[in-house]
C-alpha positions in Angstrom: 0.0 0.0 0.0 1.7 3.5 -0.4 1.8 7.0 1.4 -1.1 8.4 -0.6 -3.6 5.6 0.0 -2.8 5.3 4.4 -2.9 8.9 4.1 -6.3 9.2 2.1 -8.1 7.3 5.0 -9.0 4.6 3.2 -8.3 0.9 1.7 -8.4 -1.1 -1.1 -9.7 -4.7 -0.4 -9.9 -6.2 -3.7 -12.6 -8.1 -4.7 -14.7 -6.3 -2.0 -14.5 -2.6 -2.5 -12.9 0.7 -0.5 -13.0 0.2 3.7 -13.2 3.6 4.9 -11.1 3.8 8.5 -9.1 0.9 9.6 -9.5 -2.2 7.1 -8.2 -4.4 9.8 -10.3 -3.3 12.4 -13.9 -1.8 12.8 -14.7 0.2 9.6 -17.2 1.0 6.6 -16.7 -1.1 3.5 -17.9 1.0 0.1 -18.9 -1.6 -2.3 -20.7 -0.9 -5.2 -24.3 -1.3 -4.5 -24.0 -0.8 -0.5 -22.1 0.3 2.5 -21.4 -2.1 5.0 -20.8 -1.4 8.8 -18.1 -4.6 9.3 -17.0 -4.9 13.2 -15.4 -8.2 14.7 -14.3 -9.3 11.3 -18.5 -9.2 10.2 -21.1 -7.3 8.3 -23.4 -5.8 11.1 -25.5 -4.0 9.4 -25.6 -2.2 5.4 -27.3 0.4 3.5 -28.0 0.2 -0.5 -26.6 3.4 -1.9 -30.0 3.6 -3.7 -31.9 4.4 -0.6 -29.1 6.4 1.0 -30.4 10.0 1.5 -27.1 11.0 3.2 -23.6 10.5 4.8 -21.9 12.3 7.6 -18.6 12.0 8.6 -17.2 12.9 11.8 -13.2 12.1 11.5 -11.0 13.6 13.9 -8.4 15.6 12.6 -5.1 17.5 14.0 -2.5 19.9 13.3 0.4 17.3 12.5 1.5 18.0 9.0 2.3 13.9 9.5 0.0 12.5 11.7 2.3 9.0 11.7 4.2 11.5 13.2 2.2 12.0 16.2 1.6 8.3 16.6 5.2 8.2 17.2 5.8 10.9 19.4 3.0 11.2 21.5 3.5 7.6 23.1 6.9 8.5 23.4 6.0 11.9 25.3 3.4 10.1 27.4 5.8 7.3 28.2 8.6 10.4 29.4 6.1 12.6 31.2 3.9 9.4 33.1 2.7 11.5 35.7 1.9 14.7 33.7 0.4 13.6 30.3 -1.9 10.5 29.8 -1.5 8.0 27.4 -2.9 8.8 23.6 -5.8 6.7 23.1 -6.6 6.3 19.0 -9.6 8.5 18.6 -12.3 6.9 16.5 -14.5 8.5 13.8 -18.4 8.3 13.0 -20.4 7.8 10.0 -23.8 8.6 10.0 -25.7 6.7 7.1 -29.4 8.2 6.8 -32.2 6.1 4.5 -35.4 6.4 4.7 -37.2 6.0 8.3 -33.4 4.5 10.2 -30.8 6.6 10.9 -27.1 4.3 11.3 -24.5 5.6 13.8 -21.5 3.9 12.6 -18.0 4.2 14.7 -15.3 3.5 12.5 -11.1 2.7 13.9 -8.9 4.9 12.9 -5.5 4.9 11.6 -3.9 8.1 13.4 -4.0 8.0 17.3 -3.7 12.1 16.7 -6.3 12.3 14.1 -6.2 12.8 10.5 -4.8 15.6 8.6 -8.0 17.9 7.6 -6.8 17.7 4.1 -7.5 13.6 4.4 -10.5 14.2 6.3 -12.2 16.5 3.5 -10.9 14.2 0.7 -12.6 11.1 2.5 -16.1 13.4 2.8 -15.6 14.7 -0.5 -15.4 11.1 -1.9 -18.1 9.4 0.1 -20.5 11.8 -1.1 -19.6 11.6 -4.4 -20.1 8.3 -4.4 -23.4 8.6 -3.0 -24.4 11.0 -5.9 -22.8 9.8 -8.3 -23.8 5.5 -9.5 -21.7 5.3 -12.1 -18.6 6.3 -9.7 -19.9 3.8 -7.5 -19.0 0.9 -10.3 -15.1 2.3 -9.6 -15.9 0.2 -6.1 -15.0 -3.1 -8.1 -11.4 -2.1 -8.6 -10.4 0.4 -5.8 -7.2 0.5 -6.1 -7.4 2.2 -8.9 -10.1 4.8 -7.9 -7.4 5.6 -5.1 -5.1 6.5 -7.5 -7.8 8.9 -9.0 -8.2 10.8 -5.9 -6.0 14.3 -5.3 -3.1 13.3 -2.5 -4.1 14.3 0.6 
């Protein structure tokens, strides 16, 4: 996987479509006809993009121009100054998926214990709702590696 994809918030999983926060962990899995909610390894619940009405995101962001950066250092800092700063804790995001009559409140894992850049962050919104307007960039979902590559670097 390279810089430009961890850093655009997202994953390719071929054959499935784009997971949106941590693949290997809780997250939302863009296929093309529906967004999945997958936590423990399992689909808990989905929305067809055809009834979706709309998408929030909520992603945490920060003011490290690298937030791998911050993963690195902040342990470090908490692990220095024990008794003065607590331990980082990775700060999850939310998607909320709205069709008609149920509202989902997904929380997704992130990848960043400091956040996101807000440059990342506004490239995953600006994607998601793209694909939610757009069906025929929702057929990109079958190879998203390469709809990745499409996206501005974030």
């Amino acid at each position: 996987m390279t810089n430009r994809r961890r850093r655009a918030g997202m994953t390719p999983l071929n054959g499935q479509g784009l997971a949106l926060g941590d693949a290997r962990g809780t997250h939302v899995l863009l296929r093309p006809d529906r967004l999945s909610y997958v936590k423990d390894g399992r689909e808990s619940e989905s929305a067809a993009w055809s009834e979706v009405r709309s998408i929030e995101l909520d992603v945490p962001t920060t003011g490290w121009p690298v937030p791998a950066l911050g993963d690195v250092v902040m342990p470090l800092l908490s692990g220095v100054f024990v008794s003065i700063i607590d331990p980082p804790e990775v700060r999850p995001f939310y998607v909320t998926v709205r069709v008609p009559g149920v509202e989902h409140d997904w929380e997704v894992g992130s990848h960043h214990v400091v956040g996101y850049s807000r440059r990342t962050a506004d490239v995953m919104k600006r994607t998601v709702e793209y694909l939610r307007r757009t069906a025929a960039a929702r057929a990109m979902l079958r190879e998203p590696a390469r709809l990745l590559e499409r996206l501005p670097a974030s």
